[in-house]
C-alpha positions in Angstrom: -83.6 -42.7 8.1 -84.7 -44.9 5.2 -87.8 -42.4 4.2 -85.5 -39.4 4.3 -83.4 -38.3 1.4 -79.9 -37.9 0.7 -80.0 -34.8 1.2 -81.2 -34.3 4.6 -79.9 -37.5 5.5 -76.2 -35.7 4.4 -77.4 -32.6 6.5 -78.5 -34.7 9.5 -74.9 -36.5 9.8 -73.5 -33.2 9.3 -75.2 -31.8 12.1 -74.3 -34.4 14.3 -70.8 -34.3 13.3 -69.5 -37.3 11.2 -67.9 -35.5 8.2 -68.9 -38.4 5.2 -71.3 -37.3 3.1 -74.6 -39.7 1.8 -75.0 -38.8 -1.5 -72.0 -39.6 -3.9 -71.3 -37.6 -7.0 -69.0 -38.9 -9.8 -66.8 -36.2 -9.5 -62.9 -36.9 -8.7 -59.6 -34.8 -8.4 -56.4 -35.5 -10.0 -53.2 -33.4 -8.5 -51.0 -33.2 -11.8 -48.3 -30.9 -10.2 -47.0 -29.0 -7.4 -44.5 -26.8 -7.9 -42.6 -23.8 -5.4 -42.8 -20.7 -6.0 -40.6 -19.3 -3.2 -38.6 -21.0 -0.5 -38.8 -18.2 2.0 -42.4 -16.5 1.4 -43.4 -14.1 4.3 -45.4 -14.6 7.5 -46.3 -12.4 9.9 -47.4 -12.0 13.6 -50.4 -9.9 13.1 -53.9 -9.2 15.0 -55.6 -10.1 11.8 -53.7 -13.7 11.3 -50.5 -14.7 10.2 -51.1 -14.9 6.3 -50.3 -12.0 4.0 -50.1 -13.8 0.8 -53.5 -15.6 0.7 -56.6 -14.0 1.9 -60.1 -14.3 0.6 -60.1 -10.7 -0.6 -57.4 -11.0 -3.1 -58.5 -10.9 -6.7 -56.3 -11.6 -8.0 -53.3 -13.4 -6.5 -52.5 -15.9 -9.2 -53.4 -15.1 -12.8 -52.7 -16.8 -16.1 -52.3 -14.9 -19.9 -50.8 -15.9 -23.2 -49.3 -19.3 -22.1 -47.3 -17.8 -18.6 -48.5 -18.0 -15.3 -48.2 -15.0 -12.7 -48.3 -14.7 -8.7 -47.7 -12.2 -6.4 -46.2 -12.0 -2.9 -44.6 -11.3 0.1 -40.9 -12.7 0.4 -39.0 -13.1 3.2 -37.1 -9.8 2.9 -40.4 -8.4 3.1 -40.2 -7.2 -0.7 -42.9 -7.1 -3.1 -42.2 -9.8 -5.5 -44.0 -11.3 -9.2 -43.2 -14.5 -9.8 -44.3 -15.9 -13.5 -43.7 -19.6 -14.9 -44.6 -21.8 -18.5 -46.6 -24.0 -17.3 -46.2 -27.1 -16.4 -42.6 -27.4 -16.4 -41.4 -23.7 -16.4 -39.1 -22.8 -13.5 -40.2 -19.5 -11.8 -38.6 -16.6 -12.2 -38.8 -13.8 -9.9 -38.8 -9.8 -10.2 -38.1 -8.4 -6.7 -39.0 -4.8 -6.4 -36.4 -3.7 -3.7 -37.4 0.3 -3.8 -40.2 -0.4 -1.3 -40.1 -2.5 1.9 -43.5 -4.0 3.7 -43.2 -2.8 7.0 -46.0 -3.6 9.6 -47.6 -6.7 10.5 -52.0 -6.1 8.6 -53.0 -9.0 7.1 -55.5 -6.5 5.1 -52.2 -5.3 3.3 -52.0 -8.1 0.7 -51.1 -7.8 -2.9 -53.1 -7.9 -6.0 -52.2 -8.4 -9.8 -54.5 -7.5 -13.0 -53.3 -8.8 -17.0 -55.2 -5.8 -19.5 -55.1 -8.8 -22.5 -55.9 -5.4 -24.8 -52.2 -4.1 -24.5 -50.4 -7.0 -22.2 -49.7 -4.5 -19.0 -49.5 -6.2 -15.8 -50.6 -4.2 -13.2 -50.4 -4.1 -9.4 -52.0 -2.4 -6.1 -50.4 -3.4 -2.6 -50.1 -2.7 1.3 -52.8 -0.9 2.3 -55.5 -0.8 4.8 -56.9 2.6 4.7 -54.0 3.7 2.6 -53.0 5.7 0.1 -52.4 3.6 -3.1 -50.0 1.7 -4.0 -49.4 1.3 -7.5 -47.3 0.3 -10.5 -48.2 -0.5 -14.2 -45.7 -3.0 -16.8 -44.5 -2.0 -20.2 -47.3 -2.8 -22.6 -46.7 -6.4 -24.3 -45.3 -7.5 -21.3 -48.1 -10.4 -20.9 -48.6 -10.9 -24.1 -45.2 -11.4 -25.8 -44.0 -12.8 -22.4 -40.9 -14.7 -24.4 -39.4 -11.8 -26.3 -39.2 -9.5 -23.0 -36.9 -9.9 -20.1 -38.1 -10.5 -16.6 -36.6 -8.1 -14.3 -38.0 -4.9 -12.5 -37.1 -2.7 -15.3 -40.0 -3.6 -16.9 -42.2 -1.9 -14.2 -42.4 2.0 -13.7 -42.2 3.4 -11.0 -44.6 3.5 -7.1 -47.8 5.9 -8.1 -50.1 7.4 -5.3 -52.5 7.9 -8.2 -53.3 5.6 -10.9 -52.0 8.2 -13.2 -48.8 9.9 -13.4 -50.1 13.1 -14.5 -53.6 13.2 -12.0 -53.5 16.1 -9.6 -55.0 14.0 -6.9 -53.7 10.8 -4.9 -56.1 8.3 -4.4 -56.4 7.9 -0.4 -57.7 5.8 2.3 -57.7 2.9 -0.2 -58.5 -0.8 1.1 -58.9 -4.3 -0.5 -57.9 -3.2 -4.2 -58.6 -5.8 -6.6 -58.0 -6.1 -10.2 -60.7 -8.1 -13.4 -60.6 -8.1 -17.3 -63.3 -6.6 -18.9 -65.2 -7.9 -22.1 -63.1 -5.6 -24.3 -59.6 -6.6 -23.0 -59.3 -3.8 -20.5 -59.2 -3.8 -16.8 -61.3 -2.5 -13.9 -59.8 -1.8 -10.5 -62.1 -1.8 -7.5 -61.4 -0.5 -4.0 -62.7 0.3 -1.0 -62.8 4.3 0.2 -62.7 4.5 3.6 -63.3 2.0 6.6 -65.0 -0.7 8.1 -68.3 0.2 9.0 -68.3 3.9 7.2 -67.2 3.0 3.3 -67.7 3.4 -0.2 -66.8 1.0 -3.0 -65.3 3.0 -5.9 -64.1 1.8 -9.6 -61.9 3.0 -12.1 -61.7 1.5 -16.0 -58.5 0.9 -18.0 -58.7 1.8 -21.6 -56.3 -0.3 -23.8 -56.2 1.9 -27.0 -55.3 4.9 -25.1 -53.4 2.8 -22.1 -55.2 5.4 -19.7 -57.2 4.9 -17.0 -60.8 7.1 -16.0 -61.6 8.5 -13.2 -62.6 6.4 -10.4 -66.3 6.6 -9.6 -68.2 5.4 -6.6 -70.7 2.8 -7.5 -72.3 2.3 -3.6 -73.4 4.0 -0.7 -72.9 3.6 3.5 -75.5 6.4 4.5 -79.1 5.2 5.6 -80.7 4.3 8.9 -80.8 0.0 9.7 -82.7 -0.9 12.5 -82.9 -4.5 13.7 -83.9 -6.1 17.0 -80.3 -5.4 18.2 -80.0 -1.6 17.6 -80.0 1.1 15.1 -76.8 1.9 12.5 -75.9 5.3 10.6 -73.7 3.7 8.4 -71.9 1.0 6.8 -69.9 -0.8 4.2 -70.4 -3.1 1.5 -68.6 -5.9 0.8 -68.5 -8.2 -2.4 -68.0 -11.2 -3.2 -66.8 -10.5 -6.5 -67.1 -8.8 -10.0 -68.0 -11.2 -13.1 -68.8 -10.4 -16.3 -71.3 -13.2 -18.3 -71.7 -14.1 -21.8 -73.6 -10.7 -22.9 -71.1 -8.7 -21.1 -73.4 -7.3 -18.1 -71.6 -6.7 -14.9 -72.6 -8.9 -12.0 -71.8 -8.1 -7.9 -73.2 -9.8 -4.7 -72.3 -8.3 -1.1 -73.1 -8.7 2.3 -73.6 -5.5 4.5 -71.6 -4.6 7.7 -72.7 -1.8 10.0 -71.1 0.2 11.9 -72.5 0.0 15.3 -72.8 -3.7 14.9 -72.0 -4.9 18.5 -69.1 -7.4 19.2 -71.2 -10.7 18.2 -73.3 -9.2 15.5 -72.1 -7.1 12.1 -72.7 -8.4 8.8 -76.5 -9.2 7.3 -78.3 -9.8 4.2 -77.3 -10.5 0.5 -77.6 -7.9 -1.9 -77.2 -8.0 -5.6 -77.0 -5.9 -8.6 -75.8 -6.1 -12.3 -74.4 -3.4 -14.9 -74.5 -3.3 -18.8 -72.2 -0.3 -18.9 -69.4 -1.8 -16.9 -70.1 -0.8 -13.6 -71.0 3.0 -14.8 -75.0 2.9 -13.7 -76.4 -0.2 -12.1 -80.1 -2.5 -12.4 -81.6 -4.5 -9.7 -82.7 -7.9 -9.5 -85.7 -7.2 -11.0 -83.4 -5.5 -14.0 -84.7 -1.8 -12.8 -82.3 1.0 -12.9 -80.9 2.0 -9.3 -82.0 5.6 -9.4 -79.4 6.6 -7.1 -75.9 4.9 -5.7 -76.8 1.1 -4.3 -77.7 2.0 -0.7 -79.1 -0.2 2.4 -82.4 1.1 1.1 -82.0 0.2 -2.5 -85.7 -1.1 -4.0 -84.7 -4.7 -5.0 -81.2 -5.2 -4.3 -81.4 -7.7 -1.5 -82.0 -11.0 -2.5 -82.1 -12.8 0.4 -82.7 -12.5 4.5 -80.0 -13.2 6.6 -79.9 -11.9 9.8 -76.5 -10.2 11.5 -77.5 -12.5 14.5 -76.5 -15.7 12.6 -72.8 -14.9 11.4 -72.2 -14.1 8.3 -68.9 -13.8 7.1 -68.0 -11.5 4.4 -65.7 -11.6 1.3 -66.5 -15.2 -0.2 -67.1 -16.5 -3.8 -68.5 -16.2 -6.4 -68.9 -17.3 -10.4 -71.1 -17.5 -13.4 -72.3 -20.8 -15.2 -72.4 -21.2 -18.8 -76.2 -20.4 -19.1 -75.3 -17.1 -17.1 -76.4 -18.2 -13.8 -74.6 -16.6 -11.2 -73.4 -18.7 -8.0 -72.2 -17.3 -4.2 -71.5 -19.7 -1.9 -70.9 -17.9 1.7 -71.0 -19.2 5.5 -72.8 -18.4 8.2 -75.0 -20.4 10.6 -78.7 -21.1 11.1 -81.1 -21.4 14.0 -81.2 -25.3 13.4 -77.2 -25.4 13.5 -76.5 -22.4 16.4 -79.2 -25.3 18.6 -77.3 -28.4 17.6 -74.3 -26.8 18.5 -75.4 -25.8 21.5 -75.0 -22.2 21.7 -77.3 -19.6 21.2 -78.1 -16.8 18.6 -75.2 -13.8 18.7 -73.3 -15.7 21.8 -70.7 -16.1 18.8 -70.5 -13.0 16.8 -69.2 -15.8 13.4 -71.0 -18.4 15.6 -69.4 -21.5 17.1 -67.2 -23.0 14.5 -69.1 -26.3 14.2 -72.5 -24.2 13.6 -71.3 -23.0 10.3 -72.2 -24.3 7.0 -71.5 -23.6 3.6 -74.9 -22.1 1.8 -75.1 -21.6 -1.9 -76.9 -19.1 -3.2 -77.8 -18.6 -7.0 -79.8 -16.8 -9.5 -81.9 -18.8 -12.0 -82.1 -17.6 -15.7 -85.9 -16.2 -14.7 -83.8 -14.2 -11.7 -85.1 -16.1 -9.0 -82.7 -16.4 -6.1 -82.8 -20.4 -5.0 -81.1 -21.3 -1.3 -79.4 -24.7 -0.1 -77.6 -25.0 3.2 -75.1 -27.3 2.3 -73.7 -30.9 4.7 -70.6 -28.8 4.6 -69.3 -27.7 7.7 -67.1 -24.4 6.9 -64.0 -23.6 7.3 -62.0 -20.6 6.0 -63.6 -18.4 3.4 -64.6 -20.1 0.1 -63.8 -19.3 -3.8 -65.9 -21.2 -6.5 -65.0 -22.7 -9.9 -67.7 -23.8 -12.3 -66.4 -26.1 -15.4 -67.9 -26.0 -18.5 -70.7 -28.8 -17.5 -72.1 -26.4 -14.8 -70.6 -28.6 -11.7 -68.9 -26.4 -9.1 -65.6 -27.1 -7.3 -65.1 -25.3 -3.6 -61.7 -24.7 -2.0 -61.3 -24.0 1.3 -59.2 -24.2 4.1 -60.2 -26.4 7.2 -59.1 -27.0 10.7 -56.9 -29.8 11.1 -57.4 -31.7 14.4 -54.9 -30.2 16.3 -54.9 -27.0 14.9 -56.8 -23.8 17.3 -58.5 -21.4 16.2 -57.3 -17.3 15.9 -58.9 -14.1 15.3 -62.3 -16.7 15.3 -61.9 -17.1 11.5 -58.3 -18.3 11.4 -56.7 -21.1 12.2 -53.1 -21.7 13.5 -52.2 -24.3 10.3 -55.2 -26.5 8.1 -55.7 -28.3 5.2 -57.0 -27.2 1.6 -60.4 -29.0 0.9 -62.1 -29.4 -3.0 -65.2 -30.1 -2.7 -67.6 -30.4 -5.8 -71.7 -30.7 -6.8 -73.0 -31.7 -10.0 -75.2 -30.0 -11.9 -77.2 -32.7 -13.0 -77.9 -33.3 -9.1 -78.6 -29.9 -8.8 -75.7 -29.1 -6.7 -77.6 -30.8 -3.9 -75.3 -33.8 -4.1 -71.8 -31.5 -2.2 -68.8 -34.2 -1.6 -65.1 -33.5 -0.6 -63.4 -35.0 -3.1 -60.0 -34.1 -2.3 -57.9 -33.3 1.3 -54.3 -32.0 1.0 -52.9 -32.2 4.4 -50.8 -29.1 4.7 -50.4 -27.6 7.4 -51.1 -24.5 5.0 -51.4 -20.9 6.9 -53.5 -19.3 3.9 -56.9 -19.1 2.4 -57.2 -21.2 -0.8 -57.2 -18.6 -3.7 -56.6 -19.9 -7.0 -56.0 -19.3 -11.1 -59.1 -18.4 -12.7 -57.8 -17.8 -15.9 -56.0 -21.2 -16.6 -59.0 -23.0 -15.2 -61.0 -21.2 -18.5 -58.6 -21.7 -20.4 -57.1 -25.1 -19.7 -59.5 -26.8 -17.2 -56.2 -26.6 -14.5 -57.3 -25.3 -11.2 -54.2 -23.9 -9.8 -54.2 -23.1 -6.2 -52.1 -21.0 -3.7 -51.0 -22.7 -0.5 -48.4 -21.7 1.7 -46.9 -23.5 4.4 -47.4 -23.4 8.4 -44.2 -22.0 10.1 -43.1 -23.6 13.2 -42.4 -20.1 14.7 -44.0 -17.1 14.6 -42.7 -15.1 11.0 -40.6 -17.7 10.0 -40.6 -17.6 5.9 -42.4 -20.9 4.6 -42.5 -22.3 1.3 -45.3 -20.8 -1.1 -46.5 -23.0 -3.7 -48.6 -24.1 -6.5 -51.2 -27.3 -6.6 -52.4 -27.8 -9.7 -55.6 -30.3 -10.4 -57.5 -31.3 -13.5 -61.0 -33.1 -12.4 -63.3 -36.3 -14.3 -65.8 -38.4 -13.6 -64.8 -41.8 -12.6 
């Protein structure tokens, strides 16, 4: 293989299954603490896994403002619970809300927090799939003078059905709520209206100065008629990878479609894209052309690259920008040349056989060309990207450990957390694992990215593996800091 290079040289041992990886990068990770959060953190005995405080489409789980660190959870008792710290030697105290119980087994029904740095609420969404919401807002100033107030529930109000008290209207049928700062120090929240296969994606905006929140609007679209070689849909769902603002403050989404009559083997397809300079209000295309109606499967210029439902995709992965505004997604799915080498065949697998998937990273260039590398990784769980200040990215995953067996085809009974990393001065073709924390850890990896901005700490989520079904585990906090050697 001396005439080959590193790079298909990394992607030919990958395909045949030895997990080093040719090219080396510089790139190292340092573990500078791990700290618990909770002793006895919930697990459950669900169809969808048995994880409820770390799944890939949290955002967010962990969030960092003003010095003070925040997670939210699941405890034992099965009580919604916000847990903050000083980093890196602040114990963690916990606010356990004990006027609502979690009461079925859904792994969808996770928990997500947002900080609005504008007026210092802390504000959270949680248990639903297909749901009405699920919400309660902080005292203002409670992030940002988080030593002068007193950590208890008192300084939450109370459950809403409606983002605001004084609507008319619940919000129903809500799904996969998640949280993000906005440019001006407000929040959006996004949500999903309606299920899997038949949905809508629909945002509302936090206004600081008024601590009031719009409307919710809906910003895509499931009608339209998708024909492929394996049959015809009516209707689907988007969903994203995320919501990131860049340095001129335009809006920036990516999603992967799933239809509704997507047989048992075959559902998601494509990458799409679009970008807002209103936050989220009207949208452009890649080409920077406004969407003349709501982002549908027949959008002019949305979909930015081919990937066909026969090859796997998974949805819900990550996403970031780079400091020239570039924006990254790194998803898995398989290929023809991997589906071969693992010797199945195209849809046998409806995420493909394990071993066939690979970690591809898609990203935009600053002309808006889309560029495409299957990386030497084999996946595991679904990613989440960090990109430091230098333009390298960090991955963090979850994979199999040996003995561990597979569940719902996308889970795993216990794994490990994985950092991987690519430099940019390689071009991100040079992908190496550069840490492996054993575990056994039952959750996706989801960590902090506010105190990675801020402080160049990646703080992750892990929580352990019970030896019985929903027996409470630890749930904890890694923290790295990366250099060269």
């Amino acid at each position: 293989m001396k005439n080959l290079s590193p790079y298909i040289i990394a992607l030919v041992l990958s395909a045949i299954g030895l997990t080093s990886i040719a090219q080396e990068n510089n790139l190292q990770a340092i573990k500078i603490d791990d700290s618990q959060v909770d002793a006895l953190a919930l697990t459950i005995d669900g169809r969808f896994g048995q994880s409820i405080n770390g799944q890939a489409f949290q955002q967010d789980v962990v969030a960092s403002h003003k010095g003070f660190q925040y997670v939210s959870y699941y405890d034992s008792q099965r009580k919604v619970c916000i847990a903050r710290r000083k980093p890196p030697e602040g114990n963690w105290e916990i606010i356990k809300f004990d006027d609502y119980k979690y009461d079925n087994d859904d792994a969808h029904n996770t928990i997500s927090i947002g900080i609005a740095p504008g007026d210092g609420t802390i504000h959270i969404a949680f248990d639903h799939h297909v749901d009405t919401l699920h919400y309660r807002v902080s005292q203002k100033n409670a992030a940002n003078n988080p030593e002068q107030v007193k950590w208890e529930a008192a300084l939450f109000g109370e459950i809403r059905d409606r983002l605001a008290n004084y609507w008319s209207d619940i919000i129903p049928r809500v799904t996969y709520p998640r949280f993000f700062q906005t440019p001006s120090g407000g929040l959006s929240f996004r949500y999903r209206q309606n299920g899997s296969g038949n949905g809508e994606n629909m945002m509302a905006e936090y206004n600081v100065e008024t601590s009031t929140w719009s409307k919710p609007w809906q910003i895509d679209d499931s009608d339209g008629i998708y024909r492929d070689d394996l049959n015809e849909s009516p209707r689907r769902n988007a969903y994203p990878n995320g919501y990131d603002y860049d340095s001129k403050g335009n809006l920036h989404t990516t999603w992967v479609w799933r239809e509704k009559n997507g047989n048992s083997n075959a559902s998601n397809h494509d990458l799409s894209y679009m970008y807002s300079e209103n936050g989220g209000h009207s949208w452009k295309n890649n080409a920077g052309e406004d969407l003349k109606r709501l982002a549908y499967i027949h959008s002019p210029g949305i979909k930015v690259a081919d990937i066909s439902r026969k090859h796997g995709l998974m949805n819900t992965h990550g996403q970031a920008i780079d400091s020239k505004d570039r924006l990254h997604v790194i998803m898995w799915h398989c290929s023809d040349e991997t589906i071969a080498a693992s010797g199945s065949k195209l849809s046998e697998h409806r995420w493909g056989k394990p071993e066939a998937r690979r970690y591809h990273h898609y990203w935009r260039t600053e002309s808006g060309k889309w560029e495409h590398i299957e990386t030497p990784l084999v996946a595991g769980s679904r990613p989440k990207v960090f990109i430091d200040k230098d333009d390298n990215i960090f991955l963090i995953y979850g994979a199999k450990s040996e003995d561990a067996e597979w569940a719902h085809e996308i889970y795993f009974d216990s794994g490990q957390l994985i950092i991987a990393a690519a430099t940019a001065g390689a071009k991100w073709t040079d992908w190496k694992i550069i840490h492996t924390e054993k575990g056994p850890f039952l959750n996706e990896m989801l960590g902090d990215l506010y105190r990675w901005k801020t402080d160049g700490v990646l703080s992750i989520l892990v929580q352990g593996y019970p030896e019985k079904k929903s027996a409470p585990t630890p749930l904890r906090i890694l923290d790295f800091k990366f250099q060269l050697k």
